[in-house]
N, C-alpha and C positions, 0 to 999 in steps of 0.2 A: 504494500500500500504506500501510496505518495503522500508524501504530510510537508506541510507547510515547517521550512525551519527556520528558527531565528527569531526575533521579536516583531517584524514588520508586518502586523497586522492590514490585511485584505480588510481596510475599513468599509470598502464603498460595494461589498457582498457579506458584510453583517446588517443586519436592523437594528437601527439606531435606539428601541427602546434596550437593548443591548446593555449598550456600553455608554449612552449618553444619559444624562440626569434630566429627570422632568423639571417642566419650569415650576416656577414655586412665586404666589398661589397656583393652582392649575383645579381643573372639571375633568372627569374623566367616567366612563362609561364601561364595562367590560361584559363583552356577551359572549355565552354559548350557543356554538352550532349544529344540527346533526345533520348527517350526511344520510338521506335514504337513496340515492341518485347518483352513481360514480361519475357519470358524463356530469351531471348538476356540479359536483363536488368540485371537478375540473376547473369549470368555465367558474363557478366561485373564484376560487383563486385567481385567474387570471382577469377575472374584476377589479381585486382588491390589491394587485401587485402596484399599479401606477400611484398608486395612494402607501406603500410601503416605503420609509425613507431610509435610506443606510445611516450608517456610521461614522459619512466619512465628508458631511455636512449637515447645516440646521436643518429643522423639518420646517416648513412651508408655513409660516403664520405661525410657531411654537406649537402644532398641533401633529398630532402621530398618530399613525394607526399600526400595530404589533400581530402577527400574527404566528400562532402555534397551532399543536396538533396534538391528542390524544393516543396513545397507542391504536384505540381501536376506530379513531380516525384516520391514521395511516393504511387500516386495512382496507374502510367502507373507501380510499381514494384507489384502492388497487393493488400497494405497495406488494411486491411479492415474500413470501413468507422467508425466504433467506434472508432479503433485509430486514423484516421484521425481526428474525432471530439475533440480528446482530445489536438489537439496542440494549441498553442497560438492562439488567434484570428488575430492579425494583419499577423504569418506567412501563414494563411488560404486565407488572402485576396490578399498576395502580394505587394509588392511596390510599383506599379505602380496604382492600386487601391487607394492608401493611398498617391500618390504624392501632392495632391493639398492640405494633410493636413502638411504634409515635405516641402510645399512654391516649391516645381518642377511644377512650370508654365512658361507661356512664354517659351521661346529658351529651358526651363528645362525641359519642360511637355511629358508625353508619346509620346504624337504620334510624337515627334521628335526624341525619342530614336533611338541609333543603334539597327536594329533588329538581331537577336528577342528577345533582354531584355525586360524582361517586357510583356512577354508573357509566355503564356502555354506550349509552345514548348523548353522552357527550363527546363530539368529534373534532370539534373549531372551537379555540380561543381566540376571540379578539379584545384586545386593548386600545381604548380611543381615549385620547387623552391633548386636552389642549391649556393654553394660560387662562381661558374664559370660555364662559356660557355660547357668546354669539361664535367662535374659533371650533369651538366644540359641535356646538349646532351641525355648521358647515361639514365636516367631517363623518359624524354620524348620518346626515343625509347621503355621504357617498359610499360609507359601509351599508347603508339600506338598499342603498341603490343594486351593489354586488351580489345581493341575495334575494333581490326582489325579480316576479317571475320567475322563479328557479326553483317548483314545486317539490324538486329532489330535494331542499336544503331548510331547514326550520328553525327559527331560533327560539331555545328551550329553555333561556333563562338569561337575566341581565340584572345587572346591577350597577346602581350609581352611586361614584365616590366624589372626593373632593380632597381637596387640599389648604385648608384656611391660611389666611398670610402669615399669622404666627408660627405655622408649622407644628399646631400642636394635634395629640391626639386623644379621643374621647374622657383618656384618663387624666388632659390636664397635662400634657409631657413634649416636649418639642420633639418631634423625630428623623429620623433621616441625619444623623451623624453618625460620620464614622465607616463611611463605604471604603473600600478596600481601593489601592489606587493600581492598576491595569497596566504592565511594563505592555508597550508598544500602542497605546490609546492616544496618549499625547494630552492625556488627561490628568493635571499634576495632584500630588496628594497631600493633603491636609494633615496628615503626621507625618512630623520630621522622625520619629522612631521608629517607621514601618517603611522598609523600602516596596516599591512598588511591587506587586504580586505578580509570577511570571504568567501570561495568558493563559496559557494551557491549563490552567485554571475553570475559568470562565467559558473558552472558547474551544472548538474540537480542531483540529490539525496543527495545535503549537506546542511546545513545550511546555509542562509544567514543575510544579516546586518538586517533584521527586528525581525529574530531572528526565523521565520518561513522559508516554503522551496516554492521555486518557483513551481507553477503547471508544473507537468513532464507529459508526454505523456505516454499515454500506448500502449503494455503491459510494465511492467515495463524493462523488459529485452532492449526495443527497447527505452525506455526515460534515462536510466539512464547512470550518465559521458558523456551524451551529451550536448551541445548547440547550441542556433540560431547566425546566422551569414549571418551579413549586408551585402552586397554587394554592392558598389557603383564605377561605372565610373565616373570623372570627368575630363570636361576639362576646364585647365587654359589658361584662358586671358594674357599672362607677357604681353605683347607689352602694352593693355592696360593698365595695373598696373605701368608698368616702366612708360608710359607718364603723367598719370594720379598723379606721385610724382615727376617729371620732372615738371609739371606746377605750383604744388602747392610749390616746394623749391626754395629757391634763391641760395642754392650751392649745393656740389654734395655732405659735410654732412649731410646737413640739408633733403636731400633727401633720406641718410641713417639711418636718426634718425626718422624721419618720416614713411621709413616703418617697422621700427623696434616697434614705434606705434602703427602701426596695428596688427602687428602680436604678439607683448607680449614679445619677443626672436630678439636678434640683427641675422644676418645669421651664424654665427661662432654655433650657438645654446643658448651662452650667456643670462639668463636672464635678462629681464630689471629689476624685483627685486632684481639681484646683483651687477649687472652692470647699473646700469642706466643713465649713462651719455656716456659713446661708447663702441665698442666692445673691447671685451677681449676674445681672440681664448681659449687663454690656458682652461679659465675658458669653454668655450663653450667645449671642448673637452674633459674635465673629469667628467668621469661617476661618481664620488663620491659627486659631488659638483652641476653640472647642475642643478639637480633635487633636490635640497637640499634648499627649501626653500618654504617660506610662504605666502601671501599676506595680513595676520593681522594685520602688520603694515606698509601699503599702504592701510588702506579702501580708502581714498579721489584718488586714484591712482596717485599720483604725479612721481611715478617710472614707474608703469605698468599700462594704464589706464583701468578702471574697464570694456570698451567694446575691448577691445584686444584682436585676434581671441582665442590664448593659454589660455587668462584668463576666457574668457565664455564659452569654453569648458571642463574647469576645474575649477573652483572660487578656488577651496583648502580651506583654513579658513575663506575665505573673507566672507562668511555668517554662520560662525560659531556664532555670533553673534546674530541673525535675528531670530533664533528661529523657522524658518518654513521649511525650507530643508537642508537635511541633504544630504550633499555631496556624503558621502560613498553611498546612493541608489542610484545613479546615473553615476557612473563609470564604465567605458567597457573598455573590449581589444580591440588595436586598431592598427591595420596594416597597414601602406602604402607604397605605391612603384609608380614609376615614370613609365612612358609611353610617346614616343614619344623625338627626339630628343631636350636635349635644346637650347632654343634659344642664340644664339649668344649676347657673351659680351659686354655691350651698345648698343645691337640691342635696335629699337625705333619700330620700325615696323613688323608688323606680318608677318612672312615669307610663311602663307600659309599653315603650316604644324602643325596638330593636335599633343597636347601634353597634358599632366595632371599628375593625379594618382586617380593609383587605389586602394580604400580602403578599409577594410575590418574590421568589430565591433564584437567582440563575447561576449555574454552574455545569460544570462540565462530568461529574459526579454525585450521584444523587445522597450516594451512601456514606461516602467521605467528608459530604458537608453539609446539607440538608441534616439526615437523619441522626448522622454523628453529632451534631449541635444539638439536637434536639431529645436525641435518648441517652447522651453522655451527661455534657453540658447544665442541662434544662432541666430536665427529668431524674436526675439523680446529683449525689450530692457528694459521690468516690473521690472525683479529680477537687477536690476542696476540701478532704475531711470530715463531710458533713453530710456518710451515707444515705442519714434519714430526713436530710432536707434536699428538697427542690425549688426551684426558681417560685419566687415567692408571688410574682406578679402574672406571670401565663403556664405555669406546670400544673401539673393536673394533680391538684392539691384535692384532699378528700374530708378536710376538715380537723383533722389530726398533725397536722406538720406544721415546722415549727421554722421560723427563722433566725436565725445567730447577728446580732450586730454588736462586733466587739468594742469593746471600750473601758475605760481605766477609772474607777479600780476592779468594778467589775461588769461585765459583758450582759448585755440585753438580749432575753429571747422573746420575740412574740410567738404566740402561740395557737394551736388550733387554727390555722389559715384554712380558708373557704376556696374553694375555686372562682377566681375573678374572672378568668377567658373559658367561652365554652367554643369548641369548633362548629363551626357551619354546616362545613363540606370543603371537599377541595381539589385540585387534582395534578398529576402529574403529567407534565405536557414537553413535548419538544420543538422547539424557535429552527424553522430552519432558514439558512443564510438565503440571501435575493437572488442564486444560481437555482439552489434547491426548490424555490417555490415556481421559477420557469419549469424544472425538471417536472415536479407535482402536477401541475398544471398541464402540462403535455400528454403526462400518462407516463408509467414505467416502461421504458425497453427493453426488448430481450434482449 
């Protein structure tokens, strides 16, 4: 097999929801497709390709349209079973397959999903996403347009996000710090302590941090400058969250420093490794600095405690030491966006109305970064000392688990933690590059 070598990323045959950043505010839209129709399925694609923008300039008005594919979307377009046999195993089986080893039980498990995540019937992912409402409009009218009259093709489900100017999320949290920065993107990186992470990463035909290349799909025309991407609904608990730090503080800082805590990051974005005694906006608000720091001198976490949801889904240096994992394999692009309105300013009580975010991983390994973050990391509490806790703000707390926040002279546990995040549904999808969707769209050759 022929593999791309070197750092010099083929920008202008990846999709720019890839490897570039949404704007910020941004609207954005994300529908499923199913494919009953393989000729329908086709001529799809080759609608929605002139409206797909690379990598390797801006998208048209700040506005984008992404597209992926389901496993069993790959089939209903034709793909022949040798290729299909070459893709990852976990995108083979699906998420929902794999939920009980992801901790999605309970209120999280399949058969409480929205349907039909989590099913067969989902074929096409698309991402529309622009800086505003009227940019958005436009866009989604020409994703309508690709599937209109095209009785082979149905859309089975959709949802609307957004992205508020503050960058915050339903839990009151600034987010989107902290993305990994891309050797050969030309996209520079916001921590001076993290050199750029090798593509092969993120993308299929480059090299990665082990210093070999991710297994790519074939044929290679259809693996290469692509990647897999996580798909995940959640919904947030706040009412439960706010009461839940409402009980545990005796004033309304001690209730902000507390869940500042949990999360790693005051709400401003502010780290607690720079800030760690209260917020500071400014700091939270500039990109140069945010993301400009280390956790090597906090192992005991006296600043940022070592089960903080930001810190265990990034450690950074803090097992640079440890000699057994190595950070860099374990890093993904990571997208999120809000859904549903937020809850009202010292609301206490749940008003009924589903909210969350929706998120989105891409990487070149599903298992090495996705699910590793997420059943190592997240879900357990080994790689920290702290078997019987998990991530105190999205792990699938069952009401008995406890969190550690150290401190002199002596350390604070909170206790009996609820589940805050329930999953939706979600699914495991693969981006292929702007060659591959010509190929798709043509029909496989023999």
């Amino acid at each position: 097999m022929t593999v791309v070598r070197g750092t010099s990323l083929e920008l202008g045959d990846i999709q720019r929801g890839v490897l570039q950043s949404r704007p910020s505010p941004y609207a954005g839209t994300y529908l499923l497709l199913r494919i009953r129709d393989r000729d329908a399925g086709r001529t799809l694609i080759e609608r929605l390709l002139p409206h797909v923008a690379s990598a390797a300039g801006p998208a048209p008005g700040d506005a984008s349209l992404s597209v992926a594919f389901t496993y069993a979307g790959l089939r209903a377009l034709g793909v022949g079973e040798d290729s299909l046999a070459s893709f990852a195993p976990e995108f083979r089986e699906g998420m929902a397959a794999r939920a009980a080893h992801l901790g999605d039980r309970g209120d999280s498990a399949p058969e409480h999903w929205e349907a039909p995540l989590g099913t067969s019937a989902v074929h096409v992912a698309l991402a529309v996403l622009a800086r505003d409402e009227q940019h958005l409009d436009e866009l989604r009218v020409r994703a309508r347009r690709a599937h209109e009259q095209l009785p082979g093709v149905e859309v089975v489900w959709r949802q609307d996000c957004y992205q508020l100017p503050n960058e915050r999320t339903s839990f009151g949290f600034k987010d989107g710090i902290g993305q990994p920065a891309i050797e050969g993107s030309g996209i520079p990186s916001t921590n001076p302590h993290e050199p750029p992470i090798k593509a092969g990463e993120f993308v299929l035909g480059y090299p990665d941090e082990s210093g070999g290349f991710a297994p790519m799909p074939t044929p290679e025309l259809l693996g290469r400058n692509g990647t897999y991407m996580v798909f995940r609904k959640l919904r947030t608990r706040v009412a439960a969250y706010r009461q839940y730090l409402r009980a545990k503080a005796r004033t309304r800082e001690e209730e902000a420093a507390l869940g500042a805590k949990i999360v790693g990051r005051w709400p401003s974005g502010a780290p607690l490794s720079l800030a760690p005694d209260r917020d500071d906006p400014a700091l939270g608000q500039d990109d140069a600095r945010n993301n400009a720091f280390g956790y090597g001198d906090d192992l005991r976490g006296f600043k940022c405690p070592a089960g903080a949801h930001a810190r265990r889904a990034n450690p950074r240096d803090a097992l640079d030491g440890e000699g057994l994992v190595d950070v860099r394999l374990h890093r993904m692009i990571r997208r999120g966006t809000s859904y549903g309105p937020m809850l009202g300013a010292g609301e206490l009580e749940d008003d009924g109305i589903e909210r969350g975010i929706v998120f989105v991983f891409l990487g070149t390994r599903i298992d090495r970064q996705f699910e590793f973050v997420k059943t190592q990391w997240l879900n357990d509490g080994v790689f920290i000392g702290a078997p019987e806790e998990r991530d105190p703000l999205t792990g699938p707390n069952q009401g008995w688990e406890r969190f550690t926040i150290p401190h002199r002279p002596i350390r604070r546990r909170l206790d009996a933690l609820p589940p805050f995040v329930v999953t939706r549904g979600g699914e495991y999808c693969f981006v292929p590059g702007l060659r591959a969707l010509h190929w798709l769209a043509e029909g496989e050759r023999a």
